[in-house]
C-alpha positions as YAML, in Angstrom:
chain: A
units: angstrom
residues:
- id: 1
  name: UNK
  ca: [39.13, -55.37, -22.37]
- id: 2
  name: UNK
  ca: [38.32, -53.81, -26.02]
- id: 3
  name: UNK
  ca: [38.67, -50.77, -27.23]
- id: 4
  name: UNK
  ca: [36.11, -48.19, -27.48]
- id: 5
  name: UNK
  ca: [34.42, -48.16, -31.23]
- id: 6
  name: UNK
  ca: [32.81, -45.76, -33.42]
- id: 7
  name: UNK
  ca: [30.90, -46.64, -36.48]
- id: 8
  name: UNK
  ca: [31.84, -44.70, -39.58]
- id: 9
  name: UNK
  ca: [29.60, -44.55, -42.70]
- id: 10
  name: UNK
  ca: [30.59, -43.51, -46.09]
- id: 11
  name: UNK
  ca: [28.83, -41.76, -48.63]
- id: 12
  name: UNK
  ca: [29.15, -41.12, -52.49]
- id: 13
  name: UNK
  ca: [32.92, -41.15, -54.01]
- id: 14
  name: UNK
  ca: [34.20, -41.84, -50.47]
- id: 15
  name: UNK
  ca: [31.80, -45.05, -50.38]
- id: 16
  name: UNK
  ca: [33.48, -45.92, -53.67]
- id: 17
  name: UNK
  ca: [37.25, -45.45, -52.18]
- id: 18
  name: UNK
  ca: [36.66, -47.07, -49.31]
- id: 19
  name: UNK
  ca: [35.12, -50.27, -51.41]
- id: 20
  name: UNK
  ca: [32.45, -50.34, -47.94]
- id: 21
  name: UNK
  ca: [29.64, -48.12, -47.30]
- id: 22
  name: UNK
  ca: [30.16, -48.97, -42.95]
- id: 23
  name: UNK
  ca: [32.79, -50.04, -40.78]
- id: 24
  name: UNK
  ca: [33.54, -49.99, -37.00]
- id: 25
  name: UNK
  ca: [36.75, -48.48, -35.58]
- id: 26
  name: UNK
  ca: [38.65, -48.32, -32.76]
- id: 27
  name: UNK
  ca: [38.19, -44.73, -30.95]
- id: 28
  name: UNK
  ca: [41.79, -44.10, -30.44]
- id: 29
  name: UNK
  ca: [42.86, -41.84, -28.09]
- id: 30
  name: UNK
  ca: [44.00, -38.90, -29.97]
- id: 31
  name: UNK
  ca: [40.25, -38.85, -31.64]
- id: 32
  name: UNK
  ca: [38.29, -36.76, -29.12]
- id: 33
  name: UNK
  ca: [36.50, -34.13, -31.84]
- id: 34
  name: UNK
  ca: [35.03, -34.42, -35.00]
- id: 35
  name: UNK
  ca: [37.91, -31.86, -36.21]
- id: 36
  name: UNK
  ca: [40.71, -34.90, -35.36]
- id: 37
  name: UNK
  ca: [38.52, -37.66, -37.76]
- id: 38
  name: UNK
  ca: [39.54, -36.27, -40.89]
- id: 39
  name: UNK
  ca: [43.50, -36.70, -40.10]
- id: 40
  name: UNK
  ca: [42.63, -40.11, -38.63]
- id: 41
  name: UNK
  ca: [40.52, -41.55, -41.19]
- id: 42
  name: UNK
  ca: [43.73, -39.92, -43.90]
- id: 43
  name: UNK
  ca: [45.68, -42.63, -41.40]
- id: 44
  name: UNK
  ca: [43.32, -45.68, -41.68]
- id: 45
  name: UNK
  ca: [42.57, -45.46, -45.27]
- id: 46
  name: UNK
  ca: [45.56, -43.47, -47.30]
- id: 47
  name: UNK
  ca: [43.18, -42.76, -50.11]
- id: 48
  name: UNK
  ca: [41.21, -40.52, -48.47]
- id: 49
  name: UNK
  ca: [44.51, -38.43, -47.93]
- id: 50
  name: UNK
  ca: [43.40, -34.32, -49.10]
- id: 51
  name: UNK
  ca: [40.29, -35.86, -49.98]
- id: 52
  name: UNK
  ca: [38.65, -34.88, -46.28]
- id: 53
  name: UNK
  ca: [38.47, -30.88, -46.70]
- id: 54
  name: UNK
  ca: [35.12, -30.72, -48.47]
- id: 55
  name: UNK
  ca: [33.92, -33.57, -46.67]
- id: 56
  name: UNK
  ca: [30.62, -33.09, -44.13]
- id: 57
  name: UNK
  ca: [30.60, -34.94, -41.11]
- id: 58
  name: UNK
  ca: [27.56, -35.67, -39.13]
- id: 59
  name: UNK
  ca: [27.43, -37.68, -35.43]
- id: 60
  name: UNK
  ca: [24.31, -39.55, -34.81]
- id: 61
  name: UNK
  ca: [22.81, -38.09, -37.52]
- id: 62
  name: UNK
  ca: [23.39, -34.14, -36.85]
- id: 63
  name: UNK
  ca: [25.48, -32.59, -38.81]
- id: 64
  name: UNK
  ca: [28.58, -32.06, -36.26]
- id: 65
  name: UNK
  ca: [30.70, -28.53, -35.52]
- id: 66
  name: UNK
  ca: [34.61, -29.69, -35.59]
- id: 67
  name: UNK
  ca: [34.77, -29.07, -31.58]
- id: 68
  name: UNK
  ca: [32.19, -31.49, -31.12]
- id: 69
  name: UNK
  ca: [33.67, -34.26, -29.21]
- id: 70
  name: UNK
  ca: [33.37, -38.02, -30.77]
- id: 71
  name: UNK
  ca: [32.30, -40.65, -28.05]
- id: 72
  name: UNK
  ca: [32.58, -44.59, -27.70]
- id: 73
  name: UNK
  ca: [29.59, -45.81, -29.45]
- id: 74
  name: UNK
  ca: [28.71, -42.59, -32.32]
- id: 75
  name: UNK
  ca: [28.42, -42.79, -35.24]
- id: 76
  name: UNK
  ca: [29.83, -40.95, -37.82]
- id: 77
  name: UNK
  ca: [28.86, -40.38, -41.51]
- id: 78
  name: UNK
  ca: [31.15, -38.58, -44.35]
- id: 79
  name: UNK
  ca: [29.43, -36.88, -46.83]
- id: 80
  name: UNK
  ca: [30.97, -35.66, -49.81]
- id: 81
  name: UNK
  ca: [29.84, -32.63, -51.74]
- id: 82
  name: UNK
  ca: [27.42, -34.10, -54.71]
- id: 83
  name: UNK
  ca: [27.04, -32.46, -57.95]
- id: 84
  name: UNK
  ca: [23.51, -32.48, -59.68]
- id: 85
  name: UNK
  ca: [21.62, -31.39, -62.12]
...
């Protein structure tokens, strides 16, 4: 049996860190709100270690509260704040 996955997409500098604009994870289990995919993602890709803070995070393409809870199948998308001009 696999794992449950969520797709993650990346955005701006975090595209750039991450060297991949989309990738699918495994849902661990520890993973069941948006406000536990910040510390996880820190886990799966170091770089993005104090990096997450600023970060928006939508679920199938709604901006997500942090007690939202993330489900086999979402998908996620990190959005950095942008500076324009």
């Amino acid at each position: 049996m696999t794992s449950p996955t969520i797709s993650i997409l990346y955005f701006a500098a975090l595209r750039d860190l991450a060297r991949c604009s989309e990738e699918t994870l495994p849902l661990p289990p520890a993973v069941r709100h948006v406000a536990d995919l910040p510390a996880f993602l820190a886990l799966h890709r170091p770089v993005f270690a104090g990096r997450l803070g600023q970060v928006r995070i939508a679920r199938n393409e709604r901006f997500a509260d942090p007690d939202e809870p993330v489900l086999p199948g979402d998908v996620i998308a990190l959005i950095p704040p942008v500076a324009g001009g």
